[in-house]
TITITOR-845544 format. One record per atom (N, C-alpha, C, O): residue in three letters; x, y, z. Coordinates in steps of 0.05 Angstrom, whole numbers. Layout:
N
('ALA' (X Y Z))
...
! end
This chain:
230
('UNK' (-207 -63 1128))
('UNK' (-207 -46 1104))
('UNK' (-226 -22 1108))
('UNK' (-215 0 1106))
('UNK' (-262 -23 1115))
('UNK' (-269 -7 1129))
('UNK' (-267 -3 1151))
('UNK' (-253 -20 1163))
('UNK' (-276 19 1166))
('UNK' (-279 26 1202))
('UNK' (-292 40 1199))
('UNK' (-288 61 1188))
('UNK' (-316 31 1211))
('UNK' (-339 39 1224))
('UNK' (-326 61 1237))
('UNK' (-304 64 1247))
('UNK' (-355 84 1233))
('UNK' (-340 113 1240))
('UNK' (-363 129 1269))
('UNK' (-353 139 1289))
('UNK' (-391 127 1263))
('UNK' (-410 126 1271))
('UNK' (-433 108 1254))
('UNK' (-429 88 1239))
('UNK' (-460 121 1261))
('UNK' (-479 106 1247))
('UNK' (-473 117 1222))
('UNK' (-469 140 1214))
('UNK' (-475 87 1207))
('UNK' (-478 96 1165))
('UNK' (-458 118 1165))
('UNK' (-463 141 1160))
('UNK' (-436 108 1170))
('UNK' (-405 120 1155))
('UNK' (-381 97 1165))
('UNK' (-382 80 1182))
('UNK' (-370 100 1155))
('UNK' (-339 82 1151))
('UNK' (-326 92 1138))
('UNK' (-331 99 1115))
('UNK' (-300 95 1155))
('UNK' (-274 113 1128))
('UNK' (-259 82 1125))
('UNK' (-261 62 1139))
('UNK' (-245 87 1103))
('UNK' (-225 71 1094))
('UNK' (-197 80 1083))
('UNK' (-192 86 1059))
('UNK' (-178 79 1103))
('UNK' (-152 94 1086))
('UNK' (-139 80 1067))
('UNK' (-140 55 1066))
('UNK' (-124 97 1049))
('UNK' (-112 87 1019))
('UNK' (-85 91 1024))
('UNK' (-75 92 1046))
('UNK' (-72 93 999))
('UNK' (-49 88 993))
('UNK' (-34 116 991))
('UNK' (-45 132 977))
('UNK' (-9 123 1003))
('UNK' (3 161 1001))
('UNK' (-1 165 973))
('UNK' (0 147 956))
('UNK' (-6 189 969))
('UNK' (-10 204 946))
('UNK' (23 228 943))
('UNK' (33 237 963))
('UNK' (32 234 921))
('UNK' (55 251 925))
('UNK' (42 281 912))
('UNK' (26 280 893))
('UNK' (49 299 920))
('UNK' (47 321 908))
('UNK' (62 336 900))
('UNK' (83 325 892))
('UNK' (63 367 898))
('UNK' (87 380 893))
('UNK' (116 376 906))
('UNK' (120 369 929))
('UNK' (133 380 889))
('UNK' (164 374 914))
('UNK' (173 352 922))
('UNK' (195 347 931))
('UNK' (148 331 917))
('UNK' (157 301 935))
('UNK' (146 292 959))
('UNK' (148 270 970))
('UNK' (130 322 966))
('UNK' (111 320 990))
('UNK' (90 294 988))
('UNK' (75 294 968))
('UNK' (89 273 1008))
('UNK' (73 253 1006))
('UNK' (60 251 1037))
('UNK' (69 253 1059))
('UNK' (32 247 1024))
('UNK' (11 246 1047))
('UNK' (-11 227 1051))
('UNK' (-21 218 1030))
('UNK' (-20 220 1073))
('UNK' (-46 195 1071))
('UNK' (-64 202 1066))
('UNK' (-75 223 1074))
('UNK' (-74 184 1051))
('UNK' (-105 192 1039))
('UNK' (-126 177 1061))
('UNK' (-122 156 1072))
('UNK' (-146 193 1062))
('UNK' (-173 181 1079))
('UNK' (-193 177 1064))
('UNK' (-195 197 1050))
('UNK' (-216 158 1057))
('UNK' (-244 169 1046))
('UNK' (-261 158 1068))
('UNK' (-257 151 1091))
('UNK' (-288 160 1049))
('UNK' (-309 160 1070))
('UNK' (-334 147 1060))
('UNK' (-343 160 1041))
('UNK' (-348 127 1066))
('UNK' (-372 115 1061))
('UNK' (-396 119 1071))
('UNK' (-398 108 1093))
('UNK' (-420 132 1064))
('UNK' (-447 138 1077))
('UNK' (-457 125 1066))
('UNK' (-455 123 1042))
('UNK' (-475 111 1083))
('UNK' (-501 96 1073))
('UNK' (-528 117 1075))
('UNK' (-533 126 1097))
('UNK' (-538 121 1063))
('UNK' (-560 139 1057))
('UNK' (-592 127 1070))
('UNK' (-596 105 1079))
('UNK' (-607 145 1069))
('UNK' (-630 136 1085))
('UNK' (-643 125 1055))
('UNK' (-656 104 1056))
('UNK' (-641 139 1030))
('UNK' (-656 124 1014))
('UNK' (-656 107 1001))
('UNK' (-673 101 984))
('UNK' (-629 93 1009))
('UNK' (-616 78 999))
('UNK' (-590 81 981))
('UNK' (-587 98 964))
('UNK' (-571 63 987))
('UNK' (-544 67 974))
('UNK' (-523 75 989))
('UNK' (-521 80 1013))
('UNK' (-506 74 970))
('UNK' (-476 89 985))
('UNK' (-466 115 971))
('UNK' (-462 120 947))
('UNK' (-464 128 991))
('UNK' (-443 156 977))
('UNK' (-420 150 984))
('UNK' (-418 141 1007))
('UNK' (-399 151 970))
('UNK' (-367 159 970))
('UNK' (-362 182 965))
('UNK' (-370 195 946))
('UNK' (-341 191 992))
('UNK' (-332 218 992))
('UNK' (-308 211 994))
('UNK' (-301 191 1007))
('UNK' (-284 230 976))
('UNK' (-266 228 968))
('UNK' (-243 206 957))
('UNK' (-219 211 954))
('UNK' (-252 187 954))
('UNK' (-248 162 951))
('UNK' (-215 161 938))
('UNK' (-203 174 922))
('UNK' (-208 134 958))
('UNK' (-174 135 951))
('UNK' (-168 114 931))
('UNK' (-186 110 915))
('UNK' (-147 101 928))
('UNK' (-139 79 897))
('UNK' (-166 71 912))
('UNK' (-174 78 934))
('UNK' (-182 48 886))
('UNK' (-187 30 896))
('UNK' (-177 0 887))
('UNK' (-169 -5 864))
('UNK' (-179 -20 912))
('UNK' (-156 -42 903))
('UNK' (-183 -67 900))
('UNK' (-206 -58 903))
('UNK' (-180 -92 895))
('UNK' (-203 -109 902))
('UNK' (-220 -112 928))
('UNK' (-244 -112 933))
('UNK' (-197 -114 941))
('UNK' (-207 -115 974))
('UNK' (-230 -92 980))
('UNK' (-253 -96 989))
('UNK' (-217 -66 974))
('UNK' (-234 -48 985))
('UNK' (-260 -50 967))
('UNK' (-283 -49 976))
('UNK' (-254 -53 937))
('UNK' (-286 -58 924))
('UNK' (-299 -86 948))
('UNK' (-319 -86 962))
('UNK' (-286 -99 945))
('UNK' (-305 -116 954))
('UNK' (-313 -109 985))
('UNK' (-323 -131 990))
('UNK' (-315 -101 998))
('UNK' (-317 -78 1032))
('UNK' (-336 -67 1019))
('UNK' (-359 -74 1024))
('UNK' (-332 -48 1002))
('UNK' (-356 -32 996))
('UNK' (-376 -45 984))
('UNK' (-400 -41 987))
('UNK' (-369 -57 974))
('UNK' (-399 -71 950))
('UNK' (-412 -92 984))
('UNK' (-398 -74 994))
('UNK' (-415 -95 990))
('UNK' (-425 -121 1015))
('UNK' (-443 -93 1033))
('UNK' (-463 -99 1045))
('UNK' (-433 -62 1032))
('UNK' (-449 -47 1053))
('UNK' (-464 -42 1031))
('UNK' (-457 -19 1031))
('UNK' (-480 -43 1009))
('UNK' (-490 -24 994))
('UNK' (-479 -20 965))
('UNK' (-455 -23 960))
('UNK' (-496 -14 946))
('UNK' (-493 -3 921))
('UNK' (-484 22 921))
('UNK' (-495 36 937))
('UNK' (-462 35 903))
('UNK' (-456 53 910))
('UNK' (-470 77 885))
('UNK' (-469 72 861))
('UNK' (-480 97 893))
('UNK' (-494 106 876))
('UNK' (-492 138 873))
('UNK' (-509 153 862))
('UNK' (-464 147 889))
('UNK' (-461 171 885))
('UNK' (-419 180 900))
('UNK' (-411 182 923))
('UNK' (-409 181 883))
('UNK' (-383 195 878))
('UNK' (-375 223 884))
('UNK' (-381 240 868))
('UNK' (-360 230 911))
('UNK' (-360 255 910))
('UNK' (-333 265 909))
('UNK' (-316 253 921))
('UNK' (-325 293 891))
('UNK' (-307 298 898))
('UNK' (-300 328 917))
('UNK' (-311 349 911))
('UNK' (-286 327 933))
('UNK' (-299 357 954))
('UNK' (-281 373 941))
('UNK' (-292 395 938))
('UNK' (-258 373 930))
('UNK' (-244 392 927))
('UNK' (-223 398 904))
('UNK' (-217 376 893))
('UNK' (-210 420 894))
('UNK' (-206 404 866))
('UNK' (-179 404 874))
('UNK' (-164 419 861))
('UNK' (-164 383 900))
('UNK' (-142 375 902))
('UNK' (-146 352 900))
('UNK' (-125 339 898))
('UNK' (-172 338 900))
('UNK' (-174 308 903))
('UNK' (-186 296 889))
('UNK' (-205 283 898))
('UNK' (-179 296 865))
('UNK' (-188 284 846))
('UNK' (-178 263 828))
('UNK' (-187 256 806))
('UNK' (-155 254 843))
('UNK' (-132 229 824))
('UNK' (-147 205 821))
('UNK' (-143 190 802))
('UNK' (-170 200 847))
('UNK' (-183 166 837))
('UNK' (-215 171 820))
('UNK' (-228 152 810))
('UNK' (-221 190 819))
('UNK' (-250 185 820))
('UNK' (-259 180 796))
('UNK' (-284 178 792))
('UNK' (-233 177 767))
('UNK' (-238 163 746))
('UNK' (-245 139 755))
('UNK' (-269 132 756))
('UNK' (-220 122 762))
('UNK' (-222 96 767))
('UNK' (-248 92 786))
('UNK' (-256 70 780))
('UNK' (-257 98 797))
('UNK' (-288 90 814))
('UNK' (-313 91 800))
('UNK' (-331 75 802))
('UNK' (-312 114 785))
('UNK' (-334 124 754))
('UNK' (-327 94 735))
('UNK' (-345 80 724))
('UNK' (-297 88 733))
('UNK' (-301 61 714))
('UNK' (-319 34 730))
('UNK' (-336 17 724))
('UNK' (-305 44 750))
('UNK' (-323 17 763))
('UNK' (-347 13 775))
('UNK' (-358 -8 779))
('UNK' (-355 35 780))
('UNK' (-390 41 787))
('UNK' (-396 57 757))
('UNK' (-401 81 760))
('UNK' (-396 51 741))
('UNK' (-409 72 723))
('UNK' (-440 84 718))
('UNK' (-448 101 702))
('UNK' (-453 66 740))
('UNK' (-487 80 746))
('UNK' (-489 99 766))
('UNK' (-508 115 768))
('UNK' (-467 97 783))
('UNK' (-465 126 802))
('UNK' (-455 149 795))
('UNK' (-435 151 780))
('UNK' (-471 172 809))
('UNK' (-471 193 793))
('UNK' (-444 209 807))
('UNK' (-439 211 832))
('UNK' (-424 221 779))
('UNK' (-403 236 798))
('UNK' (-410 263 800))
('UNK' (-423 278 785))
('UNK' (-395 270 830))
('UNK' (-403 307 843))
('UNK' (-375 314 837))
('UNK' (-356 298 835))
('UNK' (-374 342 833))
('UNK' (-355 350 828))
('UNK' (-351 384 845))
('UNK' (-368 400 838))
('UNK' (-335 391 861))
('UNK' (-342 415 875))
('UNK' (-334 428 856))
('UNK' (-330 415 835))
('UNK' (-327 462 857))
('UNK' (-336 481 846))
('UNK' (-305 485 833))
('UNK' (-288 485 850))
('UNK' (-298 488 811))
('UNK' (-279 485 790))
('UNK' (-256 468 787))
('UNK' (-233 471 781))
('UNK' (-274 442 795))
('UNK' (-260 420 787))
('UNK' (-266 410 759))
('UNK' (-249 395 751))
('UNK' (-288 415 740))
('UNK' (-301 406 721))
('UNK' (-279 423 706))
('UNK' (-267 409 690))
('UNK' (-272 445 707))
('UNK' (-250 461 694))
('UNK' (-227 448 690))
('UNK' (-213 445 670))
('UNK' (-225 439 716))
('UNK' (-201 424 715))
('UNK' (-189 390 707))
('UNK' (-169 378 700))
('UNK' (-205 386 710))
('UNK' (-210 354 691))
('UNK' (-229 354 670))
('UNK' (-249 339 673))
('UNK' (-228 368 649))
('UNK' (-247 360 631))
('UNK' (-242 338 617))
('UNK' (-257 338 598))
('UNK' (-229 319 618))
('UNK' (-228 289 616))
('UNK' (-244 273 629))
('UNK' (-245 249 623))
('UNK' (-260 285 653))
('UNK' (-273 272 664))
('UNK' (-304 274 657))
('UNK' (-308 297 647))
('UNK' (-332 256 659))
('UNK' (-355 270 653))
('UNK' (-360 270 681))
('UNK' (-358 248 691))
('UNK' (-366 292 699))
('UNK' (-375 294 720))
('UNK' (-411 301 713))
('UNK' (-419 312 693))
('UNK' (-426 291 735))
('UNK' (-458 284 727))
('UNK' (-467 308 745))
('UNK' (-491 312 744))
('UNK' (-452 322 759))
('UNK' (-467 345 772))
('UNK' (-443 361 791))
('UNK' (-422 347 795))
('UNK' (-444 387 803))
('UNK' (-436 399 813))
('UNK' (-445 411 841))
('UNK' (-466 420 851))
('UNK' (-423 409 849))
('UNK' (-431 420 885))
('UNK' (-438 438 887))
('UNK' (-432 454 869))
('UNK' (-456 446 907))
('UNK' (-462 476 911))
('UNK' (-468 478 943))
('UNK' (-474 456 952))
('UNK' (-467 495 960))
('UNK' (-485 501 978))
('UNK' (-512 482 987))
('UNK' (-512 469 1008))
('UNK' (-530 482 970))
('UNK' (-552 466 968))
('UNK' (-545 433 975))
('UNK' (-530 420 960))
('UNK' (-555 424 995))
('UNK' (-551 389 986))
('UNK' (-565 383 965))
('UNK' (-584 397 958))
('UNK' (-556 358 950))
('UNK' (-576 341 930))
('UNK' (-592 327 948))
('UNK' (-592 316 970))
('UNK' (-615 333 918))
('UNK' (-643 312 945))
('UNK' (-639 280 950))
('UNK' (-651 264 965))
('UNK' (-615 276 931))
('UNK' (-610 258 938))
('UNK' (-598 239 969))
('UNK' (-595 215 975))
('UNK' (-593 264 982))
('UNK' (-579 258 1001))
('UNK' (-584 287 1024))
('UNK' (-569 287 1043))
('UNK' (-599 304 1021))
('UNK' (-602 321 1040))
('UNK' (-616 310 1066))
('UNK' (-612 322 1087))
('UNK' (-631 287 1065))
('UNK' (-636 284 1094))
('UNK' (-617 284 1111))
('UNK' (-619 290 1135))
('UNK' (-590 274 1095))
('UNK' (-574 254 1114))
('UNK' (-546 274 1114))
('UNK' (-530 273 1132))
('UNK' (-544 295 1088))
('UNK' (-520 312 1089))
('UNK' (-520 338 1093))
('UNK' (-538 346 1078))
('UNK' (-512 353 1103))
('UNK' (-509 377 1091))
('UNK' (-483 393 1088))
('UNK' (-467 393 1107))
('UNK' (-481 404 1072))
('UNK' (-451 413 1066))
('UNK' (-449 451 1057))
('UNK' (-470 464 1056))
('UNK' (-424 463 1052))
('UNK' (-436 482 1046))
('UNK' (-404 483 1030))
('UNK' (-385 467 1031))
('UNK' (-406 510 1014))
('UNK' (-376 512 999))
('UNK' (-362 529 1012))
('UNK' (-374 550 1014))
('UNK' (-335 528 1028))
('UNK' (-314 553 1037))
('UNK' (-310 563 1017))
('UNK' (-298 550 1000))
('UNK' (-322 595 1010))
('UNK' (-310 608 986))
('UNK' (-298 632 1000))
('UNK' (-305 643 1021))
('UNK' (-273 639 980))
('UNK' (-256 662 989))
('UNK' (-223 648 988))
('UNK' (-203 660 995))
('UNK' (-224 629 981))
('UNK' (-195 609 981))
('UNK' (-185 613 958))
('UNK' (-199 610 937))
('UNK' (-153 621 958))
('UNK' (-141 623 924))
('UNK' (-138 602 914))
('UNK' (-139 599 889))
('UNK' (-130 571 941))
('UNK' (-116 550 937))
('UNK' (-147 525 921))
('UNK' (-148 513 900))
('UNK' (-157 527 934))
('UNK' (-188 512 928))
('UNK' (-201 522 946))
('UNK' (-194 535 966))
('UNK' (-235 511 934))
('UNK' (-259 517 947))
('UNK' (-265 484 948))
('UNK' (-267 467 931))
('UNK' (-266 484 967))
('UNK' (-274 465 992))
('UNK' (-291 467 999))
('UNK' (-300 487 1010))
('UNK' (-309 436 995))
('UNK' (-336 427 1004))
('UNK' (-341 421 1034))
('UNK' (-338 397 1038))
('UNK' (-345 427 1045))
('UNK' (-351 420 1076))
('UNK' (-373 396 1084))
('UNK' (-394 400 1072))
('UNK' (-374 385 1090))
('UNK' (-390 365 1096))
('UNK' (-387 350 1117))
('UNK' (-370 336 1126))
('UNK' (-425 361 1128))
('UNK' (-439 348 1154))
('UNK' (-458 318 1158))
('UNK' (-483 319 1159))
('UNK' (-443 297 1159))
('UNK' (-475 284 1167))
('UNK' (-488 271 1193))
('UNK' (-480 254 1210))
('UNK' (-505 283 1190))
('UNK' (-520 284 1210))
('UNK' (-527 262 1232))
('UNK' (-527 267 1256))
('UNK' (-535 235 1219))
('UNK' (-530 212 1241))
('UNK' (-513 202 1261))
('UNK' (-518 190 1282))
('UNK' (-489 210 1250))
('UNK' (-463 206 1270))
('UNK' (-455 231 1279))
('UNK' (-442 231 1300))
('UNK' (-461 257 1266))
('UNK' (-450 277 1280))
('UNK' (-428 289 1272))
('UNK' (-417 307 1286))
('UNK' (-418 280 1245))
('UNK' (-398 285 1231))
('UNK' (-395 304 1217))
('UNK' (-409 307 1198))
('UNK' (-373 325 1223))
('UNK' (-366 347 1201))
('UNK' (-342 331 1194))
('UNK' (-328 317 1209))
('UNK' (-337 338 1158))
('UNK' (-317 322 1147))
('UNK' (-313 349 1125))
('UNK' (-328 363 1111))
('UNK' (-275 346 1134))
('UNK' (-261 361 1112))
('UNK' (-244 347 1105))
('UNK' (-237 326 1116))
('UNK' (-236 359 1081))
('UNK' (-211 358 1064))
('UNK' (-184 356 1063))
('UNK' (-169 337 1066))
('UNK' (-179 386 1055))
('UNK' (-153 400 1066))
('UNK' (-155 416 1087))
('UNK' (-142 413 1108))
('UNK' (-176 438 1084))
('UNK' (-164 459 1103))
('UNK' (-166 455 1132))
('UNK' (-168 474 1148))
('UNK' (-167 425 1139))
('UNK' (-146 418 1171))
('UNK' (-137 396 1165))
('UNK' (-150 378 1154))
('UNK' (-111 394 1172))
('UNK' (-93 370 1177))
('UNK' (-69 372 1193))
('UNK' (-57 393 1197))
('UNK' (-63 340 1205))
('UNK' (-51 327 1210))
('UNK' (-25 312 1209))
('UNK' (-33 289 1209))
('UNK' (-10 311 1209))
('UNK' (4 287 1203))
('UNK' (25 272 1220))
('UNK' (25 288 1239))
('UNK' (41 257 1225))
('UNK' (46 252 1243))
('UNK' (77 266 1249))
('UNK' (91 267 1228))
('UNK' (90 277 1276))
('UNK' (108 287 1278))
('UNK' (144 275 1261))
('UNK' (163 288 1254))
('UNK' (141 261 1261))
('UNK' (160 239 1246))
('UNK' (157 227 1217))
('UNK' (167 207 1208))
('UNK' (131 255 1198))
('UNK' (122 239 1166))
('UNK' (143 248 1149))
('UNK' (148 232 1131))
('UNK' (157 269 1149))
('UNK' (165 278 1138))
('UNK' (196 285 1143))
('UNK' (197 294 1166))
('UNK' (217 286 1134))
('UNK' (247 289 1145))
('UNK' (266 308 1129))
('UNK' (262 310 1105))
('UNK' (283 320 1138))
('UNK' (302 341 1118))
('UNK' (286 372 1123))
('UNK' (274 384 1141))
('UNK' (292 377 1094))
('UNK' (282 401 1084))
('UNK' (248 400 1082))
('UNK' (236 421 1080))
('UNK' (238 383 1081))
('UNK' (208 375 1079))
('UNK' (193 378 1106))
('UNK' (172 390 1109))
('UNK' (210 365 1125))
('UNK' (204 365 1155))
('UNK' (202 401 1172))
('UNK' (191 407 1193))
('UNK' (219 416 1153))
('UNK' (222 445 1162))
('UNK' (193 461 1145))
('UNK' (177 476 1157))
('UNK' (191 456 1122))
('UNK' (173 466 1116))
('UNK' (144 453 1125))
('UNK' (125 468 1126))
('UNK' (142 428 1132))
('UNK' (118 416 1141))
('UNK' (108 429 1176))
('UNK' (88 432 1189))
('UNK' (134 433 1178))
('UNK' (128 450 1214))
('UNK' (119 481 1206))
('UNK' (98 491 1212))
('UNK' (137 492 1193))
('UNK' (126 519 1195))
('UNK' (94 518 1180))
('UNK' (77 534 1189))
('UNK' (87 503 1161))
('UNK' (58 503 1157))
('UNK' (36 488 1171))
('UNK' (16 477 1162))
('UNK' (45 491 1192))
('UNK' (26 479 1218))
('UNK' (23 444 1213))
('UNK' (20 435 1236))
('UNK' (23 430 1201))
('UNK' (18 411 1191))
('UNK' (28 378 1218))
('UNK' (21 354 1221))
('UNK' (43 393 1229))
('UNK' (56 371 1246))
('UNK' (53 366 1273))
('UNK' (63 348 1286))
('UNK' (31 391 1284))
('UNK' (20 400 1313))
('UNK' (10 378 1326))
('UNK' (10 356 1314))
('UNK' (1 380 1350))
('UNK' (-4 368 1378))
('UNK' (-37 363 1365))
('UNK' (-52 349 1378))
('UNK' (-43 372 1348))
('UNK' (-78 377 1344))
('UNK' (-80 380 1307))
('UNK' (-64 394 1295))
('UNK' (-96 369 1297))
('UNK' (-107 375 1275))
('UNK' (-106 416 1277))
('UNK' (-117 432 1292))
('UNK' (-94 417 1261))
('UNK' (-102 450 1245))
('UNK' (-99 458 1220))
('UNK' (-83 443 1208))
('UNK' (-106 477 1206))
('UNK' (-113 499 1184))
('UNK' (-72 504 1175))
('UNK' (-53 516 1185))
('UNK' (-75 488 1156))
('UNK' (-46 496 1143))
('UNK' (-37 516 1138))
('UNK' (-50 527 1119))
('UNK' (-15 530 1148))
('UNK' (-15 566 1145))
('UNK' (-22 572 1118))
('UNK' (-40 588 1116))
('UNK' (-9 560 1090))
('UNK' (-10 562 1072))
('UNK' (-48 573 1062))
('UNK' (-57 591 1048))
('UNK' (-58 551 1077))
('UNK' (-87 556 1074))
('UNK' (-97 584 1088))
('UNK' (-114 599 1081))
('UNK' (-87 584 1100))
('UNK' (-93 610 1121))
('UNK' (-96 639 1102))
('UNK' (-113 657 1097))
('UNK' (-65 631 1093))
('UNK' (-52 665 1075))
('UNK' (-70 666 1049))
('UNK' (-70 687 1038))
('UNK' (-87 640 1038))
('UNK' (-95 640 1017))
('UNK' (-130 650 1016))
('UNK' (-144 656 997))
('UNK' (-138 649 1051))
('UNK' (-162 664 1046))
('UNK' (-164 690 1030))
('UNK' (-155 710 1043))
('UNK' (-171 693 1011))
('UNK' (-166 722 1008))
('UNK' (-193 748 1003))
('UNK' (-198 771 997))
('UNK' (-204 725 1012))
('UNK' (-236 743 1023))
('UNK' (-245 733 1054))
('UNK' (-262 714 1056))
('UNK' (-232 746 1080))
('UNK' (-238 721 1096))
('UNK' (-277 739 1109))
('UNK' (-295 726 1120))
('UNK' (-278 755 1105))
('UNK' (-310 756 1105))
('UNK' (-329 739 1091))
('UNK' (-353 740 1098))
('UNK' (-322 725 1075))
('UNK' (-338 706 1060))
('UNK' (-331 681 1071))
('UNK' (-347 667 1083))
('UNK' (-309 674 1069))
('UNK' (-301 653 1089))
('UNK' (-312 651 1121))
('UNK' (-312 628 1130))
('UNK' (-320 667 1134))
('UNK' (-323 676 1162))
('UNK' (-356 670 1161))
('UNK' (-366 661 1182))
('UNK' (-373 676 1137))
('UNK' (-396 667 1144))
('UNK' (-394 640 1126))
('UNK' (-418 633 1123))
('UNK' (-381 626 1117))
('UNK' (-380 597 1115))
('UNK' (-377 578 1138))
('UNK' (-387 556 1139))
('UNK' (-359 591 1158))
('UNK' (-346 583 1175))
('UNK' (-376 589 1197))
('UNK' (-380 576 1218))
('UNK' (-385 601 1193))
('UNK' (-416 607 1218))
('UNK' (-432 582 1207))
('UNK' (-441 563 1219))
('UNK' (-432 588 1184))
('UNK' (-453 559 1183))
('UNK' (-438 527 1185))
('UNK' (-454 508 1187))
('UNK' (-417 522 1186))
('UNK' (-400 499 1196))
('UNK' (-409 501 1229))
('UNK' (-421 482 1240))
('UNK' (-402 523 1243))
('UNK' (-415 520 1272))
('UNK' (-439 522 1268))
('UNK' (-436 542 1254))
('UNK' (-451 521 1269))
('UNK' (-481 516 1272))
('UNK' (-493 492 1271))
('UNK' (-514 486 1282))
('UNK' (-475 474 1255))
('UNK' (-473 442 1264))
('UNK' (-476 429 1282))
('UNK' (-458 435 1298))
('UNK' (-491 411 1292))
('UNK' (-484 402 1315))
('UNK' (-461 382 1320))
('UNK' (-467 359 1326))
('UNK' (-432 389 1317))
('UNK' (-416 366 1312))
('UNK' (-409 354 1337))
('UNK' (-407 364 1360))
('UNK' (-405 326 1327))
('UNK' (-396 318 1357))
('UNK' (-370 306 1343))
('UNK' (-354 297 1360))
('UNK' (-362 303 1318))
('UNK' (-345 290 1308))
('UNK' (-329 303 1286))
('UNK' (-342 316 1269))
('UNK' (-297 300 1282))
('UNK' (-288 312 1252))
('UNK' (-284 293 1241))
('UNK' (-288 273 1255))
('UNK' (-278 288 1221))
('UNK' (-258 269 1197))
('UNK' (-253 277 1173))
('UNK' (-266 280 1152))
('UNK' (-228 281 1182))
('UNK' (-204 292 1159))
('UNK' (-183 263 1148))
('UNK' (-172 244 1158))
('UNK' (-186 281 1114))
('UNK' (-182 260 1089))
('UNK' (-147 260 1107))
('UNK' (-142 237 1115))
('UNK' (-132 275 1112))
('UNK' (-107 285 1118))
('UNK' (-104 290 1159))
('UNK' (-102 309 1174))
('UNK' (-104 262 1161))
('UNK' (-98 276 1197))
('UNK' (-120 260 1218))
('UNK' (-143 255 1212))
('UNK' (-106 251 1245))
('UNK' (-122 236 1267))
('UNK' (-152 252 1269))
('UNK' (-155 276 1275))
('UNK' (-172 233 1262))
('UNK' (-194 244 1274))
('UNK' (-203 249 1297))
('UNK' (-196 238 1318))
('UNK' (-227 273 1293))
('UNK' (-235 275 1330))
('UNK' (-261 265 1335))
('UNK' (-276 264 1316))
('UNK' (-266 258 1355))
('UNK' (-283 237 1366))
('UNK' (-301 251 1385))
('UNK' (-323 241 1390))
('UNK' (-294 271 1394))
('UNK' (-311 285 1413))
('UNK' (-312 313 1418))
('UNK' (-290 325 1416))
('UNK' (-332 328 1424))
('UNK' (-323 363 1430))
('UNK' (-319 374 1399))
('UNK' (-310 397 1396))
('UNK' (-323 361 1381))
('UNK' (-326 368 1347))
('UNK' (-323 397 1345))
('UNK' (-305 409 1334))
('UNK' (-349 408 1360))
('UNK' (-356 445 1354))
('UNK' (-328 457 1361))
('UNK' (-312 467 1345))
('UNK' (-325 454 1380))
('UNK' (-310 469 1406))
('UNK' (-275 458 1389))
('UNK' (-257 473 1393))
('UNK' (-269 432 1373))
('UNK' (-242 429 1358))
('UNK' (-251 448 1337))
('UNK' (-235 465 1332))
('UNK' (-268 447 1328))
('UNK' (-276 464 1293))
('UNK' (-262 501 1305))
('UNK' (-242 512 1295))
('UNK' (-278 510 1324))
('UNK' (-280 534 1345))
('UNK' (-245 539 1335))
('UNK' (-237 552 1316))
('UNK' (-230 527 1353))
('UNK' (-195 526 1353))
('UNK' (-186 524 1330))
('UNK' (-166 536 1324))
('UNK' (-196 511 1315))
('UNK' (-175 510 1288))
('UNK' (-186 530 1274))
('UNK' (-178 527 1251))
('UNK' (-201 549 1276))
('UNK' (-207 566 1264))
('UNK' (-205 594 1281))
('UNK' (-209 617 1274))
('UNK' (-201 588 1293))
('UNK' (-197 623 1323))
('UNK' (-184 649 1309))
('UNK' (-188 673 1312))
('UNK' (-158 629 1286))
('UNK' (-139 650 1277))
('UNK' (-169 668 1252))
('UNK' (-168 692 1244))
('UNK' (-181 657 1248))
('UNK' (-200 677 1228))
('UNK' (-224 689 1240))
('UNK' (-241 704 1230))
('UNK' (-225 680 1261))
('UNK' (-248 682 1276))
('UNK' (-248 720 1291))
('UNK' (-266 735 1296))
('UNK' (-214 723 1295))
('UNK' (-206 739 1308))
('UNK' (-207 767 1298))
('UNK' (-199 786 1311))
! end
């Protein structure tokens, strides 16, 4: 149910999610154990018993994140079930669920709650969302969202399968969905988001959407971004 990812992280994949059109995709999340204790959940998928019980055995969980405001379908149900952990919310998702009480908002800044162990920063300049980026540091991990994915050459079939190719989505390699691409629409602002993502020392990605990388982190981050870089 979990997998150990590096030190103090474990993703755990969930159940497809559907979106516009009928488009259906795998969800990934992610578990940090914190130096001061606890667990952070990042993007968190259904949760079923099994997986509560996985998580409850590493840790109390004491902080809910959501990176982006495409991913936000479970993090009611996790707020019901941890209701002493505090939920994050990135940057106009509180707009967008105000059904939800979210306990704080993303920014640039880590919370002190968790800055030893994270740091993240916001891609701004996106029409589609602003996207939390997130580094942690023990394992070496940069972790996105959306704007790289994956999926497997054979997820998709028909008319779905044509549009999932032309939006990069189906490549030899994790990359930047064209869609995402066309939607920078400040990519100077994006471009120094994208400087401080390299400046990471990554040795690792993990994406909610797509095979993770395991090695050469900088140098995959470098390529999937070349087209803005240029």
């Amino acid at each position: 149910m979990l997998t150990a990812f590096g030190e103090a992280i474990w993703t755990a994949d969930g159940s497809n999610v559907v979106a516009a059109l009928g488009f259906h995709y795998p969800t990934r999340m992610a578990v940090i154990r914190l130096s001061g204790g606890g667990l952070l959940v990042w993007s968190p998928v259904g949760l079923t018993d099994a997986l509560r019980a996985a998580v409850d055995a590493l840790g109390e969980v004491r902080h809910i994140v959501a990176p982006n405001t495409l991913h936000h379908v479970f993090i009611a149900d996790w707020k019901h079930a941890y209701p002493r952990a505090r939920l994050h919310a990135a940057p106009g998702l509180r707009q967008k669920r105000k059904d939800i009480a979210f306990d704080a908002d993303l920014t640039d800044a880590p919370s002190p709650d968790w800055c030893e162990d994270i740091d993240h920063v916001v891609v701004h300049g996106n029409a589609i969302t602003q996207e939390v980026v997130f580094f942690h540091r023990k394992s070496g991990t940069v972790i996105f969202t959306d704007l790289i994915q994956q999926l497997p050459a054979d997820w998709f079939s028909g008319w779905r399968a044509v549009v999932a190719t032309w939006d990069l989505m189906l490549g030899a390699e994790p990359s930047v969905p064209r869609k995402f691409r066309a939607a920078f629409i400040n990519r100077r602002a994006a471009r120094a988001c994208l400087a401080r993502i390299l400046s990471w020392p990554a040795d690792k990605v993990l994406l909610a959407h797509g095979t993770p990388v395991t090695a050469d982190g900088r140098a995959f981050i470098r390529r999937a971004f070349r087209w803005l870089m240029a």
